[in-house]
Each structure stands twice: as C-alpha cells, then as structure tokens.
C-alpha positions in Angstrom: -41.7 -5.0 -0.2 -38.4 -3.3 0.5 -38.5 -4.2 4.1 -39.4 -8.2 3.8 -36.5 -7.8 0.7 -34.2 -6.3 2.9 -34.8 -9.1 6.0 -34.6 -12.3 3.6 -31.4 -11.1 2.5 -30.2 -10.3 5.9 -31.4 -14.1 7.3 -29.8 -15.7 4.3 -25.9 -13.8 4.9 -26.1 -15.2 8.9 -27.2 -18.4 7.9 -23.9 -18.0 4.9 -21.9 -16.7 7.8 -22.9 -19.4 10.4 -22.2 -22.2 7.7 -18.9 -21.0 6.7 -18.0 -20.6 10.7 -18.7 -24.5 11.2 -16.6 -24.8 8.2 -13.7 -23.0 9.4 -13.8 -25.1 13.3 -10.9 -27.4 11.9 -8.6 -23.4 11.2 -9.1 -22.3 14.9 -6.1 -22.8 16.8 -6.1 -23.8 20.7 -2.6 -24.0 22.6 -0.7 -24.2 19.5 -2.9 -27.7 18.5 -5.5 -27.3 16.3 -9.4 -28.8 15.9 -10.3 -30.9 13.2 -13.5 -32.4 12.3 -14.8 -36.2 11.3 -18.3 -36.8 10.3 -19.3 -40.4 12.2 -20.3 -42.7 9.3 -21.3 -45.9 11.7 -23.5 -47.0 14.2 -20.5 -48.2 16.7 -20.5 -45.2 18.9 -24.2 -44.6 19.7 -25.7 -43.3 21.8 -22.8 -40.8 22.4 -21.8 -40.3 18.8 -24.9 -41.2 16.6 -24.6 -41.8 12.6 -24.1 -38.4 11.3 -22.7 -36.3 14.4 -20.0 -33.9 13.1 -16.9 -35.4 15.8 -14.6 -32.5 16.6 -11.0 -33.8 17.8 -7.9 -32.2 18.3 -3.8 -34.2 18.4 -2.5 -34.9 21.9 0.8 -36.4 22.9 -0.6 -39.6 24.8 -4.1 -41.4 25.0 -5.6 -43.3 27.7 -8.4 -46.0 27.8 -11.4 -44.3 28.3 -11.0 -41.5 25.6 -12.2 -41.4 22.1 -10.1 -41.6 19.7 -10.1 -40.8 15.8 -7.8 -42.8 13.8 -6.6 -43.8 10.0 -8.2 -47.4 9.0 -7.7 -47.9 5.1 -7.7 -44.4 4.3 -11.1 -43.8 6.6 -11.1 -42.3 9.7 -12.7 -44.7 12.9 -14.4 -42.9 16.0 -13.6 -45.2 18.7 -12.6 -45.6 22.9 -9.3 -46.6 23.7 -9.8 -49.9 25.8 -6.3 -50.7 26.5 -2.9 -49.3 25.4 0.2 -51.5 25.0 3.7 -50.4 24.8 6.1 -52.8 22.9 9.5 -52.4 22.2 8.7 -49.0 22.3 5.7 -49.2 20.2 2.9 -48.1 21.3 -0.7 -49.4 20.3 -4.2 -49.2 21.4 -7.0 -51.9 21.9 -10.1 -49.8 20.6 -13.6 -50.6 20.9 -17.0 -49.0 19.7 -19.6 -48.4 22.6 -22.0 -50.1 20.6 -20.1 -53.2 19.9 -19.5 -56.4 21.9 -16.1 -56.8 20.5 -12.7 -55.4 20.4 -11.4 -54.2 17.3 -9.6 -56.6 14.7 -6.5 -55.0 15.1 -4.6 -52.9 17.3 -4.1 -49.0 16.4 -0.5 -47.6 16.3 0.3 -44.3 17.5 1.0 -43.5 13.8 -2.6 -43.8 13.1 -4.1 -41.9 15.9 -5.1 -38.3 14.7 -6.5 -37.0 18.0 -8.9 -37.6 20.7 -12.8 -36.4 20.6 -13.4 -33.2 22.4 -17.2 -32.8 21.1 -19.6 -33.6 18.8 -22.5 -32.0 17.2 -25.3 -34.0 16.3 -26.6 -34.7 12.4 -24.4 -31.1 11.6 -22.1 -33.9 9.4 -25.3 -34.7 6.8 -25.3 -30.9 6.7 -21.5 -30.5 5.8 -21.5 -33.6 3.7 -24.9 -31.6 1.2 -22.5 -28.5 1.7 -20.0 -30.5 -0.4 -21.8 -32.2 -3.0 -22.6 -30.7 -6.5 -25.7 -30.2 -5.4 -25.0 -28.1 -2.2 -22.8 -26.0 -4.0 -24.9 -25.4 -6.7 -27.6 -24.4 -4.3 -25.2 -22.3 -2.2 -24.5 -20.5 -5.6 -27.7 -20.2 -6.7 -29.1 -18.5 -3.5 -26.0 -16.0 -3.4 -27.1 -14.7 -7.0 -30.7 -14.5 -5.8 -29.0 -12.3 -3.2 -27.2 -10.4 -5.4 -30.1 -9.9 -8.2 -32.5 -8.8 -5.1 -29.8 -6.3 -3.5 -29.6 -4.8 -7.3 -33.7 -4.5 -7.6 -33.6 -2.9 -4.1 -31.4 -0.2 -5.6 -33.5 0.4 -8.1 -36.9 0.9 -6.1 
C-alpha cells in the first residue's frame, strides 16, 4: 500500500511540475527577447496551426511575408502569415492572410499591433491551459494537491 501510495503521489508532482513548466514558457528569456504564448481560437491557420494549438511567439524588430505573425485585433490576438508589408510615410503595415482562407484580411496590421512572430506551436496543449484557468481547473488542481497532502500525512502514520 505504501509503495503504490508513494508512486501516485510521485506521478501526480511531475505531472504538477510539467504543467507549471508549460506555464512558465512565456518567463524564459532567449537573447534578451522573451517567448510568449497564444492559444489559436480559429480555423484560419490549419493545417499548420489547428483550433486549439498553444502558438508560442517571441517580438522581433522586422517581419517579412512568409512568417506568422501574432497580432492585437479588438483586444484579441490573430495568428496569421504576413503576405505583403507596406512602408508608408514611414509607416509600416502588413497585408495578413490565414492559410486557410481565400482572402486577405479586412485591414492592414500596423507595426504597433504586431506582438511577435510564431516560432512553434504545440498542438491542443491550449484546451489544456485554457481548463488550467477556469474555476473548475483550479479547483481540481487544489483538490488533487490536498489529496497529496492528506496521503503524504497517512503515509507517516503507517
């Protein structure tokens, strides 16, 4: 008993630890820029980014057509390629376009907007983050560290 005790507890902290690394990606710095994540909430990017897919992106100085983007669209963030950029009196803009769409976008993309370009992408890990969030993730995150807890105490006492 003390042994199959002793393992579920053990399974249960790496799974704790190996959710609270994936929710710590957007701290790790690389060359002074740091990741940061987006969970992809439309179909316009599949196959590459399918509904769901944690999108990890980090800032750059410039973007090209052909990258992926993540940028600010009333206060949501869009996952889409950069089809064309425009410089105009100065400005700079980008025609963006999903890969699963026909059409360009309805409105260019200012350099203000940008907030980096896609670097990788793990697949259906953003349902997993988004639970993690809710009331009822925490609550269940809670509840299984007290199970933890209440077992580690019973062990003692064996």
């Amino acid at each position: 008993m003390k042994k199959v005790a002793h393992f579920a507890s053990n399974t249960v902290l790496m799974f704790g630890i190996l959710i609270a690394t994936f929710l710590l990606i957007p701290l790790i710095p690389v060359a002074d820029q740091w990741y940061q994540l987006a969970i992809v909430q439309s179909a316009s990017m599949e196959p590459n980014l399918a509904v769901g897919s944690l999108a990890i992106y980090k800032v750059q100085a410039t973007y090209y057509p052909g990258e992926v983007i993540v940028y600010n669209s009333d206060e949501k963030l869009i996952v889409h390629r950069v089809v064309e950029k425009k410089i105009k009196n100065k400005q700079v803009s980008y025609l963006t376009q999903g890969d699963a769409t026909q059409y360009l976008s309805s409105s260019p993309v200012f350099a203000g907007q940008v907030r980096g370009k896609l670097v990788g992408s793990v697949p259906q890990l953003g349902y997993v983050l988004v639970w993690f969030k809710s009331q009822s993730g925490i609550a269940a995150v809670i509840f299984v560290f007290l199970v933890l807890i209440i077992i580690g105490e019973l062990i003692k006492l064996l």
